[in-house]
N, C-alpha and C positions, 0 to 999 in steps of 0.2 A: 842929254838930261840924265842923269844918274839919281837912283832912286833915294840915297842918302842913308842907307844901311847896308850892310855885309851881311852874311849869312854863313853857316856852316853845312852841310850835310852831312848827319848822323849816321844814316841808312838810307839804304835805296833798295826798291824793285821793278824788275818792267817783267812783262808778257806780252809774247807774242804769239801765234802760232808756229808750233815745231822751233820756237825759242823759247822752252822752261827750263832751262840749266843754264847755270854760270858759264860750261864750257862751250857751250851752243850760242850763247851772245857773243863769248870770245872769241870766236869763231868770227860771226856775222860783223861784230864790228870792224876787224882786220881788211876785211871787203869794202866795197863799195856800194851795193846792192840795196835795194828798198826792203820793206821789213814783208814776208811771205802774207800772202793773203787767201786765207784758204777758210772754208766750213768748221772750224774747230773753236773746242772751249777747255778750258785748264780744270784740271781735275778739281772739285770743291766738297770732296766727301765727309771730310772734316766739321762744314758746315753743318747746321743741325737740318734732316729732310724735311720738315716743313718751309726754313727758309730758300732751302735749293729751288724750291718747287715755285717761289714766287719770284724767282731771278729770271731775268733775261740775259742771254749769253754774253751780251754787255753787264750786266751787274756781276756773272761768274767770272768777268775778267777785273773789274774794276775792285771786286772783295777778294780775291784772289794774291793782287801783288799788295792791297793795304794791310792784310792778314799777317802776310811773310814780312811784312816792316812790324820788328819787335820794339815797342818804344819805353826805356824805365818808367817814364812818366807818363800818363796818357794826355794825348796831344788836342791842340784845337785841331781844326778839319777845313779843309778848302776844297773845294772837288770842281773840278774845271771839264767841260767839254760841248766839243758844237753842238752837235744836238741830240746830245741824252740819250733817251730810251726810246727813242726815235721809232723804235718797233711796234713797241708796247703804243704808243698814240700811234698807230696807223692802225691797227687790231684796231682801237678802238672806234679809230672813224670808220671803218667797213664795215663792226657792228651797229653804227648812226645809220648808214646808207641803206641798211636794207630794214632799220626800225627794229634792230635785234635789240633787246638787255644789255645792258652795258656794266661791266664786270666792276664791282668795286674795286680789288684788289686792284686789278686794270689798269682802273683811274690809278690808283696810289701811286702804282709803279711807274707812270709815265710822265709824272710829274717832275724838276729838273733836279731839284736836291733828293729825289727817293731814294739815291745809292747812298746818299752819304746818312739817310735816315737809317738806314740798314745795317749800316757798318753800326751805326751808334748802338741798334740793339746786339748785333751781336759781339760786338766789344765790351759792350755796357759803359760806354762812355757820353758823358754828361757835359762835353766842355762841349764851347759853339760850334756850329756849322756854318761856313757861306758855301754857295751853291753859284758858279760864275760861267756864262755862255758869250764869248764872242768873237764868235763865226771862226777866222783861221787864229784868231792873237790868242785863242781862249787859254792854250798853255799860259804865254806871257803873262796874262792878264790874272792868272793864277797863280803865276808867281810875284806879280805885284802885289796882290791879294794875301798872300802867305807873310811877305817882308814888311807888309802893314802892320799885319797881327805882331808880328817879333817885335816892330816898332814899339808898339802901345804896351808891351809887357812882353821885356828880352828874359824874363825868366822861365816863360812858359811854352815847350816847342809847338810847331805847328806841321800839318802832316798834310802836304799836297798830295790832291788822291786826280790825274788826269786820264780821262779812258774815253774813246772814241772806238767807231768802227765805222764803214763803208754805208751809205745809205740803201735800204731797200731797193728793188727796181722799180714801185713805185715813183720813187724821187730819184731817179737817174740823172732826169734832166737838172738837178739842183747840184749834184753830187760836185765837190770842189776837189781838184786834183790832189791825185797822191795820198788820200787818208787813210791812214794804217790801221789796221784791225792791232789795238796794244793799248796796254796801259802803266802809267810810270805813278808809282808812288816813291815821294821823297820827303823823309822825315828832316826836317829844318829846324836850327836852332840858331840865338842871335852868337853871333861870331867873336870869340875871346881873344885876348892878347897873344898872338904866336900862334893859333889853330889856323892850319889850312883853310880856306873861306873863300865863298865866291859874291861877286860884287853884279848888279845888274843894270843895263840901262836902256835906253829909247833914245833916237832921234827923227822928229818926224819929217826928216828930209824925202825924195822924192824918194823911193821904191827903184833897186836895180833893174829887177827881173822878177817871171813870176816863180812865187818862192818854194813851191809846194808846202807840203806839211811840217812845221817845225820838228816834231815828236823825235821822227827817226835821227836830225842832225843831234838835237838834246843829248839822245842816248847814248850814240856815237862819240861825242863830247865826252860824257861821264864815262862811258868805257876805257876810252883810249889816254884817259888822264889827260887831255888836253890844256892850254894856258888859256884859249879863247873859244867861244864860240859866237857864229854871228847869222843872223837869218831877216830875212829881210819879208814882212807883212802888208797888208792893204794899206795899214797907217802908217807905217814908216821901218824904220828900223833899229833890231833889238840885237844885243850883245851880251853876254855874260862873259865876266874874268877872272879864273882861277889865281888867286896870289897864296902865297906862305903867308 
């Protein structure tokens, strides 16, 4: 099944830990390797410090590569990932558990579109938001999500903002293979006569193997100027095709 639009990509950013350089992804992509998984957050000093102060080291990765995407036009917003601020609600339920106060701010932040609420003030951007969660597809599903928007109005870009991290130890036992501490922001615009463009689709035949996390193949893809890429999900499986 082929989604029935093409798309272009204007700009792109990802973060990783100990991959904040162009030359540092060019590196890692050349490899074969999973994306590093360490204690770290990308520098956001730039941000004003009252907003620093209310992020979660997922929100400073997820504003972090939407920032570094410069777009002429300011774009709708799609923000995709498993589960959020996953942090920020577990804080909260340990303050439920013992009958503590429970932080407003807290609440706000744990909420699933709060990054892309954030991004709006400090962008000051006024165009929509969808906020999309599902489980391993939520990339894909974001990027269905994205080539919708283009659909219904190819004059307006649209800015996939995707960021995950590893779940607390808490939630160990939930934790699904392979999820990268990263985040990909890709500014999308619908796809003109003779510009470079990638095409995307689903089939929901049976599933090969288990797929790990799509993120790192995506990257990889977009690094290495690839013609295809293909990853295979709970629901079946998804492809993307580079053409001129």
């Amino acid at each position: 099944m082929e989604t029935g639009i093409s798309f272009a990509v204007q700009q792109w950013s990802a973060w990783a830990p100990s991959l904040d350089s162009p030359e540092a992804w060019r590196l890692w992509a050349e490899g074969d390797t999973g994306l590093p998984v360490e204690e770290a957050a990308p520098d956001v000093r730039d941000l004003p410090a009252g907003l620093r102060r209310r992020l979660s080291r997922l929100g400073k990765i997820a504003l972090r590569v939407a920032i570094d995407v410069e777009a002429e036009e300011t774009p709708r917003v799609v923000f995709s990932s498993r589960n959020g601020n996953v942090t920020e609600m577990l804080s909260l339920l340990k303050s439920l558990a013992v009958e503590e106060p429970i932080s407003p701010t807290g609440f706000g932040m744990s909420v699933h579109n709060s990054l892309a609420g954030m991004l709006s003030i400090v962008s000051k951007n006024r165009q929509s938001q969808t906020a999309i969660a599902a489980g391993g597809e939520s990339l894909c599903l974001g990027l269905i999500e994205a080539m919708t928007c283009l659909k219904e109005d190819p004059s307006s870009p649209v800015l996939l903002l995707h960021a995950d991290e590893t779940l607390p130890d808490f939630y160990s036992p939930f934790q699904d293979a392979d999820v990268p501490v990263c985040a990909l922001a890709l500014l999308m615009s619908a796809a003109e006569d003779g510009e470079a463009a990638f095409s995307l689709g689903f089939s929901g035949a049976e599933t090969r193997s288990a797929p790990g996390d799509p993120l790192k193949s995506f990257i990889r893809f977009l690094l290495r100027g690839e013609d295809d890429w293909n990853w295979s999900g709970a629901e079946g499986n998804w492809w993307c095709h580079r053409y001129a």
